[in-house]
Structures are given as structure tokens and as C-alpha cells.
PyMOL Python script that loads the backbone (N, CA, C, O; Angstrom):
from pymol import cmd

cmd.read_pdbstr("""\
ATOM      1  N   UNK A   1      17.470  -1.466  -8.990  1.00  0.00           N
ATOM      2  CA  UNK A   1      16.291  -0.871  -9.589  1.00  0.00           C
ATOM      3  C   UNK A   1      15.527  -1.887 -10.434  1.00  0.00           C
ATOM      4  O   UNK A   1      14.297  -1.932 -10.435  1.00  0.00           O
ATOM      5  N   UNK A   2      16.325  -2.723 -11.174  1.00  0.00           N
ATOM      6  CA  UNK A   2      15.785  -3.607 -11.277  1.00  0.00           C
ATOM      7  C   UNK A   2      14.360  -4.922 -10.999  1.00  0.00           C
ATOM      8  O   UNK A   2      13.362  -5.403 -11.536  1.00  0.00           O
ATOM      9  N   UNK A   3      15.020  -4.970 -10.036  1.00  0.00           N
ATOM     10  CA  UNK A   3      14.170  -5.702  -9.037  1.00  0.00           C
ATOM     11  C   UNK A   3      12.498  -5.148  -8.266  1.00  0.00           C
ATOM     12  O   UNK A   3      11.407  -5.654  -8.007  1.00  0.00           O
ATOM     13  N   UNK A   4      13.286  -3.617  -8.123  1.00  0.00           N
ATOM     14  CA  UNK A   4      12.362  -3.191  -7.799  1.00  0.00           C
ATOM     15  C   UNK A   4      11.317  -2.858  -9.094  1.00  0.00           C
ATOM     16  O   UNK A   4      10.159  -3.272  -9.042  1.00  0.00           O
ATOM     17  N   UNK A   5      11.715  -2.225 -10.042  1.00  0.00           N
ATOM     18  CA  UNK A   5      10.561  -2.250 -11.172  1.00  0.00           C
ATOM     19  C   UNK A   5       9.746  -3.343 -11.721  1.00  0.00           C
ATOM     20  O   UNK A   5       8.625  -3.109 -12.175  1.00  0.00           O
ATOM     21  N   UNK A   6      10.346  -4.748 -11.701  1.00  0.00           N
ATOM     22  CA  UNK A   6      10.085  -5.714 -12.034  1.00  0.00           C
ATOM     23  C   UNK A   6       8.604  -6.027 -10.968  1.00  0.00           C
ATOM     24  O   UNK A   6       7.532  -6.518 -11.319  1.00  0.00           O
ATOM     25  N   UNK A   7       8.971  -5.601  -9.756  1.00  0.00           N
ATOM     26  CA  UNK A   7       7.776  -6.105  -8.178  1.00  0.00           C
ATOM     27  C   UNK A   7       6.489  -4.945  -8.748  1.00  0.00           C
ATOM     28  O   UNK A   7       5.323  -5.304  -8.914  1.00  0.00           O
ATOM     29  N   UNK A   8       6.954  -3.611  -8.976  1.00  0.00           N
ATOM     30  CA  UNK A   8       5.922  -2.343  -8.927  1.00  0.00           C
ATOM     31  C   UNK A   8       5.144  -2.993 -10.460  1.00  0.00           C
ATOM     32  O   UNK A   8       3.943  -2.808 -10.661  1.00  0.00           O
ATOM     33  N   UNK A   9       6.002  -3.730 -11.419  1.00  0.00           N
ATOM     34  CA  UNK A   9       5.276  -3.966 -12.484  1.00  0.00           C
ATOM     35  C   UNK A   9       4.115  -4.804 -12.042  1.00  0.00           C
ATOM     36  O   UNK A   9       2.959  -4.482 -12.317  1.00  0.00           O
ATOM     37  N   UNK A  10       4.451  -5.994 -11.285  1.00  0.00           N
ATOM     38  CA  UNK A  10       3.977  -7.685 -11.414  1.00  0.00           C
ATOM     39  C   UNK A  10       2.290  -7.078 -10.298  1.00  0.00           C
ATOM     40  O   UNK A  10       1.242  -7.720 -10.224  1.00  0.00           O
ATOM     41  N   UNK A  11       2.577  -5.758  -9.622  1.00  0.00           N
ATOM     42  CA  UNK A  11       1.613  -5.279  -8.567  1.00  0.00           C
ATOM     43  C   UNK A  11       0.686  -4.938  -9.276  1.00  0.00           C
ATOM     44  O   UNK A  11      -0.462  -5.376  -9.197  1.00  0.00           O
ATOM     45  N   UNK A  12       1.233  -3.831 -10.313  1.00  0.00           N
ATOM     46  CA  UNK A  12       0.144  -3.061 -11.073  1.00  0.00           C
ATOM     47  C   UNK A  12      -0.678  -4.199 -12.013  1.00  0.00           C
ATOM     48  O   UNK A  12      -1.870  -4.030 -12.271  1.00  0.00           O
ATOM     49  N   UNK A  13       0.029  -5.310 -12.473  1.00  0.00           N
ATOM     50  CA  UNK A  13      -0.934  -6.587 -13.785  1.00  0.00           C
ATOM     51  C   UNK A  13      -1.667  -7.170 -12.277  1.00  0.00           C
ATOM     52  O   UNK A  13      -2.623  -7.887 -12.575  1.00  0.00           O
ATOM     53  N   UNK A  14      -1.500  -7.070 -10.880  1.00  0.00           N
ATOM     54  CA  UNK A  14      -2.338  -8.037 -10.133  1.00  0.00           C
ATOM     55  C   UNK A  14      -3.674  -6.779  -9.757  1.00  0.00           C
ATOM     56  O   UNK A  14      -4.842  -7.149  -9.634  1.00  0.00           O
ATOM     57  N   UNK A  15      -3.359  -5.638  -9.644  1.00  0.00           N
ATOM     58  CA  UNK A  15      -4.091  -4.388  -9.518  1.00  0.00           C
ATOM     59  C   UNK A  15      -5.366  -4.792 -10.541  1.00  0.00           C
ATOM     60  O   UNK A  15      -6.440  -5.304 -10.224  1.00  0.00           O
ATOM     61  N   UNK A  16      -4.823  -4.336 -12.061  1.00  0.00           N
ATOM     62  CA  UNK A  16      -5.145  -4.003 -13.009  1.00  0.00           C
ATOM     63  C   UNK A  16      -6.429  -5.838 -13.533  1.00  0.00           C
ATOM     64  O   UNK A  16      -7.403  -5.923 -14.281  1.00  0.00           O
ATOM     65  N   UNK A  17      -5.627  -7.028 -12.578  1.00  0.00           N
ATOM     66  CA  UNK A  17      -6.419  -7.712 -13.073  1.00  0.00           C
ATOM     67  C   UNK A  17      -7.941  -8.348 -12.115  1.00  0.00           C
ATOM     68  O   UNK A  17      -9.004  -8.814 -12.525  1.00  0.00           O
ATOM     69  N   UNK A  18      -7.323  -8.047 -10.463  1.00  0.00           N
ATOM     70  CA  UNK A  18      -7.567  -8.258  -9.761  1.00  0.00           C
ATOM     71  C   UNK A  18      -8.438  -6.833  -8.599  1.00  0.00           C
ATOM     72  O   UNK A  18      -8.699  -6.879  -7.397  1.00  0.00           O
ATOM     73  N   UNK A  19      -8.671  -5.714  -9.622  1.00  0.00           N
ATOM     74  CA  UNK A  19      -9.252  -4.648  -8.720  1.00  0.00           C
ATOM     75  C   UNK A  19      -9.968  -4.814  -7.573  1.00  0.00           C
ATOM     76  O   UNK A  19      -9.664  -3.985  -6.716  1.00  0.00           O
ATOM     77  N   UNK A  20     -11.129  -5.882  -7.131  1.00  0.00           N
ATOM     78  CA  UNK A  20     -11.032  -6.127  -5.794  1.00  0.00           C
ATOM     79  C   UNK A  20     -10.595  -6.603  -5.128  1.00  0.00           C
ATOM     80  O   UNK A  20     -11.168  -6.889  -4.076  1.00  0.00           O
ATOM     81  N   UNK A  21      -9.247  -6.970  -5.406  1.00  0.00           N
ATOM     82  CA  UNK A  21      -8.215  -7.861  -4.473  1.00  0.00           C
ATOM     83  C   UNK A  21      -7.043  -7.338  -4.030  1.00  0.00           C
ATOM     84  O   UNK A  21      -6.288  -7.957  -3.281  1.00  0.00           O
ATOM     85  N   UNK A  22      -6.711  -5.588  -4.684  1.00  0.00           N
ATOM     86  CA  UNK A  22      -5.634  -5.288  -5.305  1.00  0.00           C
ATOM     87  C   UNK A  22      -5.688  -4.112  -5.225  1.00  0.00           C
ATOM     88  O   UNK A  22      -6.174  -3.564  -6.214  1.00  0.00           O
ATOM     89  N   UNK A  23      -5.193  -3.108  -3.949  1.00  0.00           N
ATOM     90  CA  UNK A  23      -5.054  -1.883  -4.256  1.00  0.00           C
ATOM     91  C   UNK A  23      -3.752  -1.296  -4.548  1.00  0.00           C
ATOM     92  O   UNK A  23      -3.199  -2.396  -4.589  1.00  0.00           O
ATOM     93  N   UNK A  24      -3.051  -0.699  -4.722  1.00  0.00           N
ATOM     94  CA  UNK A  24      -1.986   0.399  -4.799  1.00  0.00           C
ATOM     95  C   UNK A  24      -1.974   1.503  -4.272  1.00  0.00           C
ATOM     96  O   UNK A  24      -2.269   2.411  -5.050  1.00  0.00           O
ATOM     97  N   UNK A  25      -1.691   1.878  -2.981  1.00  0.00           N
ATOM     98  CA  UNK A  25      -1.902   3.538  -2.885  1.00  0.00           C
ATOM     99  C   UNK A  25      -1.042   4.002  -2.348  1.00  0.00           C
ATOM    100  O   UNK A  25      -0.784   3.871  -1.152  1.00  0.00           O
ATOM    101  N   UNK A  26      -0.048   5.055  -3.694  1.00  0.00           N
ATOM    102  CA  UNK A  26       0.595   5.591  -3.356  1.00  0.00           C
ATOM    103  C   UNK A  26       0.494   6.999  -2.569  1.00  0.00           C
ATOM    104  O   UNK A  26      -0.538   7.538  -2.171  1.00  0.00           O
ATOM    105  N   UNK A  27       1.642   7.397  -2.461  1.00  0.00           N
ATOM    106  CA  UNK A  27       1.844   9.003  -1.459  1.00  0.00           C
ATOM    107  C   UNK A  27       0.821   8.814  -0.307  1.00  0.00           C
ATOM    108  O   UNK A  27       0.017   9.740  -0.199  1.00  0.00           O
ATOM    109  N   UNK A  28       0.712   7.902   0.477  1.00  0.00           N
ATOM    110  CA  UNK A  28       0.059   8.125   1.620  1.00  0.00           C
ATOM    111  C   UNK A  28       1.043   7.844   2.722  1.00  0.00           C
ATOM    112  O   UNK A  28       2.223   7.561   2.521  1.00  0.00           O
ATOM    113  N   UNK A  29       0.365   7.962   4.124  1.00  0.00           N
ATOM    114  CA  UNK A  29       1.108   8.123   5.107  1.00  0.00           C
ATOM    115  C   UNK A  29       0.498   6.914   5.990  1.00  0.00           C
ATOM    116  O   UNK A  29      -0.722   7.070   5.938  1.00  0.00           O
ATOM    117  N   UNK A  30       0.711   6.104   6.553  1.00  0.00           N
ATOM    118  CA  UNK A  30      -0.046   5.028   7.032  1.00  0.00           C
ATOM    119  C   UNK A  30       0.034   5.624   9.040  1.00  0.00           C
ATOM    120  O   UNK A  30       1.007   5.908   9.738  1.00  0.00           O
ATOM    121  N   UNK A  31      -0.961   5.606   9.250  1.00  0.00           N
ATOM    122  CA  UNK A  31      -0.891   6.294  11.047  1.00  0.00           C
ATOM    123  C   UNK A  31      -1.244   4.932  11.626  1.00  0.00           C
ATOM    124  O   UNK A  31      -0.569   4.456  12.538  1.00  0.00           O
ATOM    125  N   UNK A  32      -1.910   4.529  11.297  1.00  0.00           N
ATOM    126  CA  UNK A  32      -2.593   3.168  12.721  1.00  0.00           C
ATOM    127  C   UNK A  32      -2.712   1.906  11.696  1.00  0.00           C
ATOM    128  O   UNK A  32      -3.045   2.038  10.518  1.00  0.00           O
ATOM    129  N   UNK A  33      -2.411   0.738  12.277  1.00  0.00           N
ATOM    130  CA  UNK A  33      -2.651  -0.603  11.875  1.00  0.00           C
ATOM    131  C   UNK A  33      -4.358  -0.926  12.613  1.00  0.00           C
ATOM    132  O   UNK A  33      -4.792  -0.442  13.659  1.00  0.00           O
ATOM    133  N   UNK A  34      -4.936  -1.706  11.845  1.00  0.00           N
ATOM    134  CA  UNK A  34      -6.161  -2.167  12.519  1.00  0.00           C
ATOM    135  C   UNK A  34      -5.796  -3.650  12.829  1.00  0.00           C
ATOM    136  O   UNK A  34      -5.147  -4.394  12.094  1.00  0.00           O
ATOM    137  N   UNK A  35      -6.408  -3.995  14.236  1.00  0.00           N
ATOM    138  CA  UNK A  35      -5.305  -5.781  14.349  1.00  0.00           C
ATOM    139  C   UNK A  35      -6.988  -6.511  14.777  1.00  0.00           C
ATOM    140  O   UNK A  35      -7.928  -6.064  15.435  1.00  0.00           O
ATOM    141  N   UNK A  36      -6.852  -7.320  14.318  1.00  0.00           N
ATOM    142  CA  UNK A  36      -7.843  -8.654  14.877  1.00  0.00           C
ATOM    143  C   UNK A  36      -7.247  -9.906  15.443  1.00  0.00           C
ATOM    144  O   UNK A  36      -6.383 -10.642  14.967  1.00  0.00           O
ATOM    145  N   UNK A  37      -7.816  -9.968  16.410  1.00  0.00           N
ATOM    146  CA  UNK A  37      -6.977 -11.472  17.019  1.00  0.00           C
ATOM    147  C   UNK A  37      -5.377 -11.272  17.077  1.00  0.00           C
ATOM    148  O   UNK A  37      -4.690 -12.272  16.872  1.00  0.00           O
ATOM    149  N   UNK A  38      -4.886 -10.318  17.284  1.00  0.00           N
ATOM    150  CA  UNK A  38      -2.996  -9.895  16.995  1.00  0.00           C
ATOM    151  C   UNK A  38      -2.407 -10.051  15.326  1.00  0.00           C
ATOM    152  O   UNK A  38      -1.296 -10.118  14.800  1.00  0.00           O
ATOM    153  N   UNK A  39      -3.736 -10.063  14.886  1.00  0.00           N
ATOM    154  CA  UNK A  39      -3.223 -10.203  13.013  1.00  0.00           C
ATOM    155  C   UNK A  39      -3.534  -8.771  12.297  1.00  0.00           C
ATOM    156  O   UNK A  39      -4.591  -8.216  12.599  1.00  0.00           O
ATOM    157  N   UNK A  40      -2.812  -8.260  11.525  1.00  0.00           N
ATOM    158  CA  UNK A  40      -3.436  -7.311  11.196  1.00  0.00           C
ATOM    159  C   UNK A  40      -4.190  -7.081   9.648  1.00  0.00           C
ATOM    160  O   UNK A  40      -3.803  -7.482   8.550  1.00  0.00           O
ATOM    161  N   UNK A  41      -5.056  -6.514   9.900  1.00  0.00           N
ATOM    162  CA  UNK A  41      -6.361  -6.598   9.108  1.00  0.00           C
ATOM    163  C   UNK A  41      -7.297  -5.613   8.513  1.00  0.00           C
ATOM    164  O   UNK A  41      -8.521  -5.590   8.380  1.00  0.00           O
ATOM    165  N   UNK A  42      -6.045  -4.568   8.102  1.00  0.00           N
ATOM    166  CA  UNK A  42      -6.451  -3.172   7.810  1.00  0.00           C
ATOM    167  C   UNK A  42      -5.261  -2.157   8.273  1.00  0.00           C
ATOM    168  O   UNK A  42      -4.245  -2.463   8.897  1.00  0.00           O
ATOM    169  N   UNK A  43      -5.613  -0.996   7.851  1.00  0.00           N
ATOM    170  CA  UNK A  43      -4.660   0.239   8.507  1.00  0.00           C
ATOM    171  C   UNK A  43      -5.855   1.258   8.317  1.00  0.00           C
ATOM    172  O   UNK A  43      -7.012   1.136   7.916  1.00  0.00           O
ATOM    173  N   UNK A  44      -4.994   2.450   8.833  1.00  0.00           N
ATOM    174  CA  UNK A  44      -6.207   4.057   8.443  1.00  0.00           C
ATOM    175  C   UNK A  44      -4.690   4.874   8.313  1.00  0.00           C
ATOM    176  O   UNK A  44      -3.863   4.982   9.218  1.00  0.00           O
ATOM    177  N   UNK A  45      -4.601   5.306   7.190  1.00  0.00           N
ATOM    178  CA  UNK A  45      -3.669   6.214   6.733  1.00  0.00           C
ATOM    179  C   UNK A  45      -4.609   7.716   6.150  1.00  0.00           C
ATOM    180  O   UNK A  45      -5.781   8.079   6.250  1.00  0.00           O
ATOM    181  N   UNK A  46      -3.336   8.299   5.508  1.00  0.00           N
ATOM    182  CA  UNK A  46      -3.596  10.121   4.993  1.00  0.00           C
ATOM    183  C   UNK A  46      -3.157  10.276   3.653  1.00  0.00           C
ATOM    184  O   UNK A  46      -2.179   9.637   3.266  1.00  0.00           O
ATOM    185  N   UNK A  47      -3.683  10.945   3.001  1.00  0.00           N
ATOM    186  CA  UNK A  47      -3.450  10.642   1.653  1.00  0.00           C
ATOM    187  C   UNK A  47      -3.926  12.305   1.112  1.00  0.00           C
ATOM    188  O   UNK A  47      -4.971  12.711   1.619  1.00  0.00           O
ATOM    189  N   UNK A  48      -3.439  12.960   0.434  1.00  0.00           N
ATOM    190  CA  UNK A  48      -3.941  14.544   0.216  1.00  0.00           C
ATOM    191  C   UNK A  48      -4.655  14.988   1.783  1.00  0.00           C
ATOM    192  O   UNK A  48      -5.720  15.598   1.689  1.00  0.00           O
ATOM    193  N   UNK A  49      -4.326  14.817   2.673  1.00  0.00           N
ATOM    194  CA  UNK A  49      -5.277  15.641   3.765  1.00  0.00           C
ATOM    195  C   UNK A  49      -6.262  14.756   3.904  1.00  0.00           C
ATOM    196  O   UNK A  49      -6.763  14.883   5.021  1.00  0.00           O
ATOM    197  N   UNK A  50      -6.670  14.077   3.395  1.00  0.00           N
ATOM    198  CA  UNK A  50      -7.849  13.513   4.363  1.00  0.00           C
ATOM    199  C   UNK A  50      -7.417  11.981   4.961  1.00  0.00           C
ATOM    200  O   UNK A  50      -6.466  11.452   4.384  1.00  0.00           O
ATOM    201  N   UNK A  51      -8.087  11.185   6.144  1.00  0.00           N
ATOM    202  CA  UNK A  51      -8.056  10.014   6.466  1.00  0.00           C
ATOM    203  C   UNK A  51      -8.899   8.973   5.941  1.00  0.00           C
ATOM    204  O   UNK A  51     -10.104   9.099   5.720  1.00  0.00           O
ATOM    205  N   UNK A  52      -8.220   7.955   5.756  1.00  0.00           N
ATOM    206  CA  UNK A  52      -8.928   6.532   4.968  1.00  0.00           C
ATOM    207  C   UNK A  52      -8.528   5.702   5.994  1.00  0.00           C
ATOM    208  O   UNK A  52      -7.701   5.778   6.903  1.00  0.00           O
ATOM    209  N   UNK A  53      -9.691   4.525   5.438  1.00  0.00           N
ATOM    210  CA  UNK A  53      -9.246   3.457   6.224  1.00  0.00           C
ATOM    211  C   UNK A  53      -9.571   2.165   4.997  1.00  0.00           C
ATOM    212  O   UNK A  53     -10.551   2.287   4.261  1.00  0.00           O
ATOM    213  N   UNK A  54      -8.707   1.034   4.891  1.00  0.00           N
ATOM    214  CA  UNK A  54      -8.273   0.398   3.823  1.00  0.00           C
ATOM    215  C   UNK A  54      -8.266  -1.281   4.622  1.00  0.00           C
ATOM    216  O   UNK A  54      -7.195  -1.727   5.034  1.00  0.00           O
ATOM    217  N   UNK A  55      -9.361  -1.966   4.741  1.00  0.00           N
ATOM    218  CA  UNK A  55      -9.029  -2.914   5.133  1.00  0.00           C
ATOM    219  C   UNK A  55      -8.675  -4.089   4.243  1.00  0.00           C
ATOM    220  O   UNK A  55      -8.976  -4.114   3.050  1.00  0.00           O
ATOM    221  N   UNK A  56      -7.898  -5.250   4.987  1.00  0.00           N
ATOM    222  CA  UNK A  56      -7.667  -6.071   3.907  1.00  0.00           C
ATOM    223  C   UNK A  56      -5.829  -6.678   4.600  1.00  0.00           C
ATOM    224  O   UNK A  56      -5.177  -6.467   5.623  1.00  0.00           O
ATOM    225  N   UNK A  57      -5.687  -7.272   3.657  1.00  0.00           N
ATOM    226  CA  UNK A  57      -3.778  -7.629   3.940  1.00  0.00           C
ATOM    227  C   UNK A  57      -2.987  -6.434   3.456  1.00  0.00           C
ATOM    228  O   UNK A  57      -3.071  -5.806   2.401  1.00  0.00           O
ATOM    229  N   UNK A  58      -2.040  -6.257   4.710  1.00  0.00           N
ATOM    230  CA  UNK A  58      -1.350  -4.398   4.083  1.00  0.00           C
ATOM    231  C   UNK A  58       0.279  -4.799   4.184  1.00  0.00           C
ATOM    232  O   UNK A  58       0.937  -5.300   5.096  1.00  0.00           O
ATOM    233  N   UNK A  59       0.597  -4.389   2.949  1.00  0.00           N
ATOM    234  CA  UNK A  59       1.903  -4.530   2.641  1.00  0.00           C
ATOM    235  C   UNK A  59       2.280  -2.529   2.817  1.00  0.00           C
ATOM    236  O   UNK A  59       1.867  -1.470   2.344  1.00  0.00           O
ATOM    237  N   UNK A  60       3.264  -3.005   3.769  1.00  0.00           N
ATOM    238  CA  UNK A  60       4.002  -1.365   3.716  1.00  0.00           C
ATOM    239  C   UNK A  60       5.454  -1.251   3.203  1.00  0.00           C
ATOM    240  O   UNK A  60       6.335  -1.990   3.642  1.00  0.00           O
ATOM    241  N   UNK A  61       5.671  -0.362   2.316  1.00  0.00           N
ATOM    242  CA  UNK A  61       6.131  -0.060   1.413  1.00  0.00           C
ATOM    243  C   UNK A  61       7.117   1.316   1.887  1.00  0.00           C
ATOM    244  O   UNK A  61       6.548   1.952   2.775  1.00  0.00           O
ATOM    245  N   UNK A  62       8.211   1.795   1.562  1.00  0.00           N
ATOM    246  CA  UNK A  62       8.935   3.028   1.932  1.00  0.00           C
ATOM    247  C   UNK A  62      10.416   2.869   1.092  1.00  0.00           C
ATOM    248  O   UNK A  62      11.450   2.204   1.034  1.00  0.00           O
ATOM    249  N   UNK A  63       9.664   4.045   0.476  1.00  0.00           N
ATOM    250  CA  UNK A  63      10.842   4.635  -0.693  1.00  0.00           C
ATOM    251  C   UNK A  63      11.180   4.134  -1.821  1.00  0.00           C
ATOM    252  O   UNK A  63      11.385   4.965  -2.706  1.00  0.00           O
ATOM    253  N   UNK A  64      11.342   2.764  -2.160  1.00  0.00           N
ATOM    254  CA  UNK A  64      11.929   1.930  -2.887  1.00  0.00           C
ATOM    255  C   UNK A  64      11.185   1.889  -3.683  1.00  0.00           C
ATOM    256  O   UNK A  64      11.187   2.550  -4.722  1.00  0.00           O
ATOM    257  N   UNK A  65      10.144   0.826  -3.212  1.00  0.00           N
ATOM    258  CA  UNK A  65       8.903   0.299  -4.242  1.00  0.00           C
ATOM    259  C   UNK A  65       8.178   1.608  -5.368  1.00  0.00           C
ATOM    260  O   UNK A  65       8.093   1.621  -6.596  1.00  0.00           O
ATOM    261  N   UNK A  66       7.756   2.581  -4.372  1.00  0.00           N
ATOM    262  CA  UNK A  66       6.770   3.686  -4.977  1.00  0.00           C
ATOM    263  C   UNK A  66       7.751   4.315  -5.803  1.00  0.00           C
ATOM    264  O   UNK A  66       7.521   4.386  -7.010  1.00  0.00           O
ATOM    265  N   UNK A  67       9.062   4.892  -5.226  1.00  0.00           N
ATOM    266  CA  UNK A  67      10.061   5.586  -6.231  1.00  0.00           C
ATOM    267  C   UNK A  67      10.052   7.160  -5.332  1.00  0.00           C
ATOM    268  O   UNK A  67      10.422   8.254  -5.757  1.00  0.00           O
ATOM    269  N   UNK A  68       9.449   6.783  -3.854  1.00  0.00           N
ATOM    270  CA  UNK A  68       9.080   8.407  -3.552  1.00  0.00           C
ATOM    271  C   UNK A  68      10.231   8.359  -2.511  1.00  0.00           C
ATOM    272  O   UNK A  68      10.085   7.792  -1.427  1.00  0.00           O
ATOM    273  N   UNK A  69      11.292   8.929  -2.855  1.00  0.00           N
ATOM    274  CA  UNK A  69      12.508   9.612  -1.901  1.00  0.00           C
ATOM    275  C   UNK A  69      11.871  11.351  -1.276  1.00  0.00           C
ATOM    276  O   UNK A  69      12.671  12.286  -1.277  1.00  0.00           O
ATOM    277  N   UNK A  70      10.796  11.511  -0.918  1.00  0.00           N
ATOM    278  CA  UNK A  70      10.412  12.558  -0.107  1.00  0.00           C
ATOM    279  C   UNK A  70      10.519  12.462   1.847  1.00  0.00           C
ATOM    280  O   UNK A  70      10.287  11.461   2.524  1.00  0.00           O
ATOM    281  N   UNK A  71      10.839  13.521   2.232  1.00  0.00           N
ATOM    282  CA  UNK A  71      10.431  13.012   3.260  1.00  0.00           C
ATOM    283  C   UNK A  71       9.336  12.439   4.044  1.00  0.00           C
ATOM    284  O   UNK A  71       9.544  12.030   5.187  1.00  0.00           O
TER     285      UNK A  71
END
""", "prot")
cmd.dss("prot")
cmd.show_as("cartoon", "prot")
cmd.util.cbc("prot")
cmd.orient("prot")
């Protein structure tokens, strides 16, 4: 747990310093990767019911990081 609080901390000071560089979004559901050239370069996930799409470098995340043991 450690480790992991230490990463969710160091995210939120790059978030918090870096807001257009830097999202966080938790409780979503990620459905499709967006790929350019075989790189990928976005996703479109679900988040309360509706669909987004979030381009950029996507780090995916499950269970650990966020703290969400849901199914």
C-alpha cells in the first residue's frame, strides 16, 4: 500500500501542477483504445453513464492505484 499511495500521491502534485498535461479519471470504464500509426493515442471510456473520449498518453490503471476493489 505503500507504494501504491506514494504513485496516487506523486500523480495528483503532477495533476494539480500540470492540469493540461495531467488528467486523473477515476471510476471509469475504458471500452476502446484510439491507435495512430499502431501507437496509442487516446481511449473513449464511460464514466456515470455517459461516453468520453480523452486523448493523449493513457495509462490504465485497475484496482490498486484508484483503491476501487468494485467489480
Amino acid at each position: 500500500m505503500t507504494i501504491t499511495y506514494a504513485g496516487i500521491q506523486m500523480m495528483e502534485m503532477v495533476e494539480e501542477k500540470y492540469p493540461d498535461r495531467c488528467k486523473i479519471i477515476t471510476k471509469a470504464k475504458v471500452n476502446e483504445l484510439v491507435f495512430e500509426n499502431k501507437k496509442v493515442v487516446g481511449c473513449y471510456y464511460d464514466k456515470a453513464g455517459e461516453r468520453h473520449k480523452q486523448m493523449g498518453p493513457v495509462i490504465l490503471c485497475c484496482g490498486g492505484f484508484g483503491a476501487d476493489f468494485s467489480n
